[in-house]
Every structure is written in structure tokens, then in C-alpha cells.
C-alpha positions as CSV (number, residue, x, y, z in Angstrom):
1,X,13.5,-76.5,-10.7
2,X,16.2,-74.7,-12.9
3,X,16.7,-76.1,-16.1
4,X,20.4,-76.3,-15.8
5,X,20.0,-78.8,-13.1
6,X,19.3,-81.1,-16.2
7,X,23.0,-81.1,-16.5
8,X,23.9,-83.1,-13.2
9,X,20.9,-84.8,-12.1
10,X,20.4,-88.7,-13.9
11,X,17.6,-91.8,-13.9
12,X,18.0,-92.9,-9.9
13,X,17.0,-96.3,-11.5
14,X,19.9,-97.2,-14.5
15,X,21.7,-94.0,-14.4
16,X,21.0,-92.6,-17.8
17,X,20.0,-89.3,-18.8
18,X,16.7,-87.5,-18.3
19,X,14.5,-85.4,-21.0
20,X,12.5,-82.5,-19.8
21,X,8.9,-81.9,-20.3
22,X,7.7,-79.2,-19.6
23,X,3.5,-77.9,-18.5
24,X,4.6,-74.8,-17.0
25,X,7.0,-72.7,-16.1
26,X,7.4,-68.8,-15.1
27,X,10.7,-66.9,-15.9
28,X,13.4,-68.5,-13.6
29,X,12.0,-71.9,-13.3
30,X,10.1,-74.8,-14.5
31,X,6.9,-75.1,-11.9
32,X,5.3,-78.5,-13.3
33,X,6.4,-80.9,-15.9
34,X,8.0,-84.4,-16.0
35,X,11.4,-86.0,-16.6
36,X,11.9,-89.1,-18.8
37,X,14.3,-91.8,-18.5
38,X,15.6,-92.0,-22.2
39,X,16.7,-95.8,-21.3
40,X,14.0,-97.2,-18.9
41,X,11.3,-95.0,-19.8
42,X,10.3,-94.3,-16.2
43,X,8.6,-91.0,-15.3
44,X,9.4,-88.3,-12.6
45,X,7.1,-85.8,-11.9
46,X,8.2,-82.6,-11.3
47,X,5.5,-80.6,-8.9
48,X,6.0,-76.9,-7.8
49,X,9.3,-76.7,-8.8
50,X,10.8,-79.7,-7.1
51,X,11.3,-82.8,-8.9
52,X,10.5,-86.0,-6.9
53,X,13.1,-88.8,-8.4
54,X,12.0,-91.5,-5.9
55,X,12.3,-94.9,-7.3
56,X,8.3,-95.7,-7.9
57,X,8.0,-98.0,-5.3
58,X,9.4,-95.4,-3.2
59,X,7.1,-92.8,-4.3
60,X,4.1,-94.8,-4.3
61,X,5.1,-95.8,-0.1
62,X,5.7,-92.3,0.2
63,X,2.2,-91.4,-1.1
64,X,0.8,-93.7,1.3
């Protein structure tokens, strides 16, 4: 995921912004980390460069 893509993209759940952590990263991109709802507090991993912002009952049918 590029890290200007934290300018558009928003909590699927309430709408509001996102924070970044970040576990690793190489040069261009950010490999592995998670984003934050600052409102809700809800979690979306972000796995080999793709972040997965499935509501979490989504995720968790997805996973199944």
C-alpha cells in the first residue's frame, strides 16, 4: 500500500479517518501494518501490501 492512499481512503464502518501503523515496509510501500479507526477504534490489517477494510463480520465470513 502507498502511503498517500491514506489521503482518500476512510473507516468503511462510521467514515472517519484512519491512522497508520506500520511493521514493515520497503522503499515504495508499506508491506504489513494496520490502520486504526480514530472514532470507532476498529482495526484493518494491512497484509502484503493490500489493506483488507472489510467490515469484521465481513472479514471474519471471508476467512471462513
Amino acid at each position: 500500500m502507498k502511503e498517500d492512499l491514506m489521503d482518500i481512503i476512510c473507516c468503511p464502518l462510521d467514515k472517519h479517518d484512519l491512522e497508520l501503523e506500520v511493521i514493515r515496509r520497503d522503499e515504495a510501500e508499506i508491506l504489513e501494518g494496520r490502520l486504526v479507526c480514530t472514532e470507532c477504534g476498529e482495526e484493518y490489517p494491512i497484509e502484503d501490501g493490500i489493506p483488507n477494510l472489510l467490515p469484521p463480520d465481513m472479514r471474519d465470513e471471508a476467512a471462513a
